[in-house]
N, C-alpha and C positions, 0 to 999 in steps of 0.2 A: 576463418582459415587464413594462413600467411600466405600474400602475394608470391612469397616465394616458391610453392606446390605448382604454380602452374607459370606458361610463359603469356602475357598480356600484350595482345595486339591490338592498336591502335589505328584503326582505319582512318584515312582523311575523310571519309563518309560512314555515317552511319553509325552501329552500335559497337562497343570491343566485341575482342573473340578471347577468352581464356582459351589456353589450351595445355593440358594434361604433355606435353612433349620436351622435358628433360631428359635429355640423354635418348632422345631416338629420334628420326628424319623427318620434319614436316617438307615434303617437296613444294615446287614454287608451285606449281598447278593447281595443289587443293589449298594455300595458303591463299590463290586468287579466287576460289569459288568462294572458302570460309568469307570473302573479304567481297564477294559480290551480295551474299547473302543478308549479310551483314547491314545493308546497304535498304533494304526494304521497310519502308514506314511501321510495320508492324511489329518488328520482333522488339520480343518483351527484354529488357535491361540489357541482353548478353547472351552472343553463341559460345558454348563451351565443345571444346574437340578435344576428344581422346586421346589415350598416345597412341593408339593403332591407326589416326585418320590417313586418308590418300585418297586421290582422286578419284569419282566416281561418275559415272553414268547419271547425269539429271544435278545429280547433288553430291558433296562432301561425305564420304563413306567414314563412320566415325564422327559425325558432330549430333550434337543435340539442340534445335530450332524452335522457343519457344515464340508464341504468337499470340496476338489479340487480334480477333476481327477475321481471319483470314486462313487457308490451310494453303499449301503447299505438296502437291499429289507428289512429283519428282523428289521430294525432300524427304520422300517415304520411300519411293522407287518402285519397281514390279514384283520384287520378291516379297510382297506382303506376307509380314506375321511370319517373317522367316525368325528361326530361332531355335534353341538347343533344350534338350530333355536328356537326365541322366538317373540311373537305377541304380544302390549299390546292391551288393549279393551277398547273401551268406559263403559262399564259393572265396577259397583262398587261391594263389598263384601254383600252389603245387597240388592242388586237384587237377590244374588242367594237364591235358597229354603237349608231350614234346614238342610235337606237330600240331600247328592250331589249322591246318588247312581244311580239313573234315568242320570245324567248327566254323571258318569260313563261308567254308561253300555251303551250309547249312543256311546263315544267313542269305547270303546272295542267293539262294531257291525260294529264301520264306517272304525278302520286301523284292518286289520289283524295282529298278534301279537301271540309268542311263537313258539314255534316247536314240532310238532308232526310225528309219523312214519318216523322217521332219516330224516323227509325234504323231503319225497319220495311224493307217490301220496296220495294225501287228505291230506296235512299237513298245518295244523290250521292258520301257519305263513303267507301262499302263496293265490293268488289269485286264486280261482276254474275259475271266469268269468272276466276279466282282464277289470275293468272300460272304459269305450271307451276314455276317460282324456288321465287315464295311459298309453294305449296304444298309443294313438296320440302322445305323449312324446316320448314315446319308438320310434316310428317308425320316429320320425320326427328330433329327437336330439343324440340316441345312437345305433341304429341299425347296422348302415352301419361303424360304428366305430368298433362296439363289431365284427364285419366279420371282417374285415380287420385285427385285431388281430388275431381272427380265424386262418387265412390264414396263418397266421406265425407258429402261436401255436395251430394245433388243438385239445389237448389233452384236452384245454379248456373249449371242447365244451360240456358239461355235466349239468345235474341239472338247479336247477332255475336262471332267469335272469329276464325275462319282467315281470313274475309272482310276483314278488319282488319287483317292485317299486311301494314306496306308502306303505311299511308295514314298518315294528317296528323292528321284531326280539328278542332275547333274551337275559338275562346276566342282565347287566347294562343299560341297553335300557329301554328307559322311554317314556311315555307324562305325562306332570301335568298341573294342574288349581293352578295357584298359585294367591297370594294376595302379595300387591305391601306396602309400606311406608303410600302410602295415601290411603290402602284399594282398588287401581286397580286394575284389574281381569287381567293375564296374559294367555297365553298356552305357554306350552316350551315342548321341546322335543329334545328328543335327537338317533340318530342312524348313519349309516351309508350306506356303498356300499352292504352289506345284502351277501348274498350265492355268488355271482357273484365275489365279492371283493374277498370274503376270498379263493376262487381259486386261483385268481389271486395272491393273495399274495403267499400261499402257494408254490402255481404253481414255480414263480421263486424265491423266497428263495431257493428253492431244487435244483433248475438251479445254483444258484449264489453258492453251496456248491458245485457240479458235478467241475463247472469250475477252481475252487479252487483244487482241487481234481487233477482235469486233471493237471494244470499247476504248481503241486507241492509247494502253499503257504500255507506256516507255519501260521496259527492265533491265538492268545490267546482262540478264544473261537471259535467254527465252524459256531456259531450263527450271527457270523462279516463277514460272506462270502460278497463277493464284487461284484459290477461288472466294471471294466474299461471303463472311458469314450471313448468315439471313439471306442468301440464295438457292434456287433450287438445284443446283450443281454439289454447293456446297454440302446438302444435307443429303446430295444423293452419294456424294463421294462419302462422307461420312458413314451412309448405311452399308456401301460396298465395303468401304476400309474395314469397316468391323465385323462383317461376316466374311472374309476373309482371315482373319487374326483368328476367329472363331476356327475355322477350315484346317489352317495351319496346325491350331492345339491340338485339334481331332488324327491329323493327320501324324505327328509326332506322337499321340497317346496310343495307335492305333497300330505305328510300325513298331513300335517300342512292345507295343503285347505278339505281335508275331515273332520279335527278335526274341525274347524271353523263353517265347515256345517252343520255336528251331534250335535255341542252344539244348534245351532242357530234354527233347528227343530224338538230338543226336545219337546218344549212344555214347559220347568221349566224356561226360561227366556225373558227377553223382548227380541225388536230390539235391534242391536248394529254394532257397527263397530269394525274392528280388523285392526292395526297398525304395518306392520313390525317392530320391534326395533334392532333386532341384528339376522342376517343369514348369512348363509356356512361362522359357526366361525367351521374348521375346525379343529383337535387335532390328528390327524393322518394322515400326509402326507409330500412327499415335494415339495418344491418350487424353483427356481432361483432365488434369491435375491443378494444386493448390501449390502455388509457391509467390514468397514475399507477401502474404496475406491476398494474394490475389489470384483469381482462377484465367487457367492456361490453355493452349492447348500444347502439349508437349511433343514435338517429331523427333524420334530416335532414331537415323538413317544408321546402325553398324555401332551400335550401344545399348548396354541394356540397364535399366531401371534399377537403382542401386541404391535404394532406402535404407534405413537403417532398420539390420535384420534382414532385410532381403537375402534369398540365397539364389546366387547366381552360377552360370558357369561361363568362364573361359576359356578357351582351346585353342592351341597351338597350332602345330602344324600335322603334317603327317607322323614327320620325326620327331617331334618338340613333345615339351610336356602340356597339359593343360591342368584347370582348374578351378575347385569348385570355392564359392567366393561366397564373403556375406558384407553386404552392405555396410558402408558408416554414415550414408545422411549426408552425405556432403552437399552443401544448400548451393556452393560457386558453382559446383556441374549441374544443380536441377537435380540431383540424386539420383547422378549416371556413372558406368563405367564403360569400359572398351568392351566389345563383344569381340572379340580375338584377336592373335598377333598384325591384322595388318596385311597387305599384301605389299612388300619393299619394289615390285615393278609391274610388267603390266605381264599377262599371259602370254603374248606374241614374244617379249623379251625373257621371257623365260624358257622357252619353246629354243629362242635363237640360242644362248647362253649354255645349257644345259644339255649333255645327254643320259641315253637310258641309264650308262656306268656310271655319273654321276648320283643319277637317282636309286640307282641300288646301293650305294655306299652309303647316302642320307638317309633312307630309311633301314640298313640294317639293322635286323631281330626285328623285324615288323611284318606281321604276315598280312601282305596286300599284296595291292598291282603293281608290277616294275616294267612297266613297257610304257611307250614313247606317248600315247593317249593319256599319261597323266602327267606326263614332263612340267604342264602350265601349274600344278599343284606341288611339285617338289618343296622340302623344304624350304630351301634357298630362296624361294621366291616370296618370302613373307621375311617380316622385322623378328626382331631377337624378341623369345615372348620374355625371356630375363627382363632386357632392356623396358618395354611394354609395362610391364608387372612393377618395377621398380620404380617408375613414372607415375602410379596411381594408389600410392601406399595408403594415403588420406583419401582414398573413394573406397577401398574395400579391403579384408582382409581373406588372408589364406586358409583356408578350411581344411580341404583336402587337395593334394598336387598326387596329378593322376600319368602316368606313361602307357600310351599303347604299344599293344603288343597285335591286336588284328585291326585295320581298318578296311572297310569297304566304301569304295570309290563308284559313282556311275559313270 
């Protein structure tokens, strides 16, 4: 590939950083994480950052961290195995009725979604009566794994877990009704490992500092805490990491059949059928993979896995378009792409910036939430996914470019 697809930073310490950011904002904040990271004995040839990177909690939201010898919990973050799932429909744009609000609220009855009472008891996001489905999953695929962890770490043992698969959660956590190119009807959504994850991460990140701590290593930033391969940390975070990513697929596979069900019982539309097109495209985790002839361990904090033929998706904003993407192999990123537009500032600055009338002229023709609790998610508060999109032409191509028309917000 030509030097010139990406911008090449040169740190006075440590490894470069390619970075996917022609024509969109790398701020100085996550330029100095990319460039603390960058910085550690282990990472293999080169950090690659997307065009959507920006500063993030622990680590560079948008880079991809590959390593020898070593992991990186914070590089992963707490939203373990977060990531996006999309269905298309036999259903065209003028099956659906005028009014998408009945199909709405159809959804928001069928996943649970938001957070109430700190997550405690009777909170909005959680299952009161655990679908007999969900629970069959649970007890059939994650049970006996999530003990086994236990048993190592039982500090883990707190709060929601089986109550959680199959819901939504909060933030940037989405389902939408979108419209395709030729007026397809899609469902997409997007979430993760839910309460359960973000233990987990939490949990050993704070490990992976203590240990740091104990055996006197110096880091740029405490947020790069490590864990040595061939430790027992190491393969215990490793057996968490992955039964989480595991949690997350179930969890997106799982709300993804009750959306399906809620639309199709409404009452507002015909028969139809629904069409996997792209699932557990993952944006928060890692992997073992092969690259340069040599095996890796690959951390994609806010990027997803973009082989060639992979079918990915990336999503906009609430207003913006998104899109279903397939891989070109590109060997400089590790065979990654951005996993969405980006957030251009921080939540609290959008909060200050922005009001509700703001936010209902950005999302017009969009059947969702327009009150002051999603202000932090308005458009505006993310990069141009144009910009984004046109920055990563040589990491993947367009397949299908999608506009919603309902999102649902927790």
């Amino acid at each position: 590939m030509s030097e010139s697809t990406y911008n090449l930073i040169a740190p006075d310490n440590g490894v470069p950083i390619k970075a996917w950011t022609k024509g969109v904002q790398l701020e100085d904040q996550a330029r100095q994480q990319l460039t603390n990271a960058a910085q550690l004995p282990f990472i293999f040839k080169w950090i690659a950052a997307m065009p959507d990177v920006h500063w993030g909690v622990g680590a560079t939201v948008g880079s991809v961290i590959p390593t020898k010898g070593a992991i990186i919990p914070a590089a992963v973050g707490v939203d373990i195995g977060c990531g996006m799932m999309a269905v298309q429909t036999s259903l065209n744009a003028r099956d659906l009725p005028d009014s998408l609000k009945n199909i709405r609220a159809a959804i928001e009855t069928a996943v649970p979604h938001g957070r109430t009472n700190h997550g405690g008891a009777g909170d909005r996001g959680a299952w009161r009566d655990i679908p007999e489905r969900n629970g069959a999953v649970w007890c059939s695929e994650l049970k006996a794994r999530y003990e086994a962890i236990l048993a190592k770490h039982p500090r883990l043992d707190r709060g929601n877990h089986a109550n959680h698969l199959g819901t939504l959660g909060t933030g940037n956590h989405f389902i939408e009704v979108c419209f395709d190119e030729a007026e397809s009807v899609w469902f997409m959504l997007h979430s993760g490992s839910r309460g359960v994850g973000n233990r987990m991460g939490g949990y050993f990140i704070e490990l992976a500092r203590k240990d740091m701590r104990q055996f006197f290593v110096n880091l740029p930033d405490i947020d790069l805490a490590y864990f040595p391969e061939h430790t027992p940390h190491f393969d215990d975070y490793v057996e968490a990491v992955g039964w989480a990513q595991d949690y997350a697929r179930r969890n997106r596979d799982l709300m993804m059949e009750q959306v399906v069900a809620a639309v199709r019982t409404c009452g507002e539309l015909p028969p139809f059928s629904a069409e996997v097109k792209a699932i557990n495209c993952h944006h928060n985790y890692v992997s073992r993979e092969s690259h340069f002839g040599e095996n890796v361990l690959i951390t994609r904090k806010g990027a997803v896995r973009a082989r060639e033929g992979d079918m990915g998706i990336i999503p906009g904003s609430m207003g913006t378009r998104s899109y279903i993407v397939r891989g070109k192999g590109n060997r400089d990123s590790f065979c990654s792409c951005s996993h969405g537009a980006g957030r251009s500032m921080s939540r609290n600055e959008a909060k200050r910036r922005f009001t509700v009338e703001d936010h209902m002229r950005m999302t017009e023709g969009v059947e969702c939430r327009k009150d002051a609790d999603v202000i932090d998610e308005t458009p505006a508060a993310y990069k141009s996914i144009d910009a984004v999109m046109a920055a990563q032409t040589d990491l993947v191509e367009i397949v299908h470019t999608l506009r919603q028309v309902v999102c649902v917000k927790g």
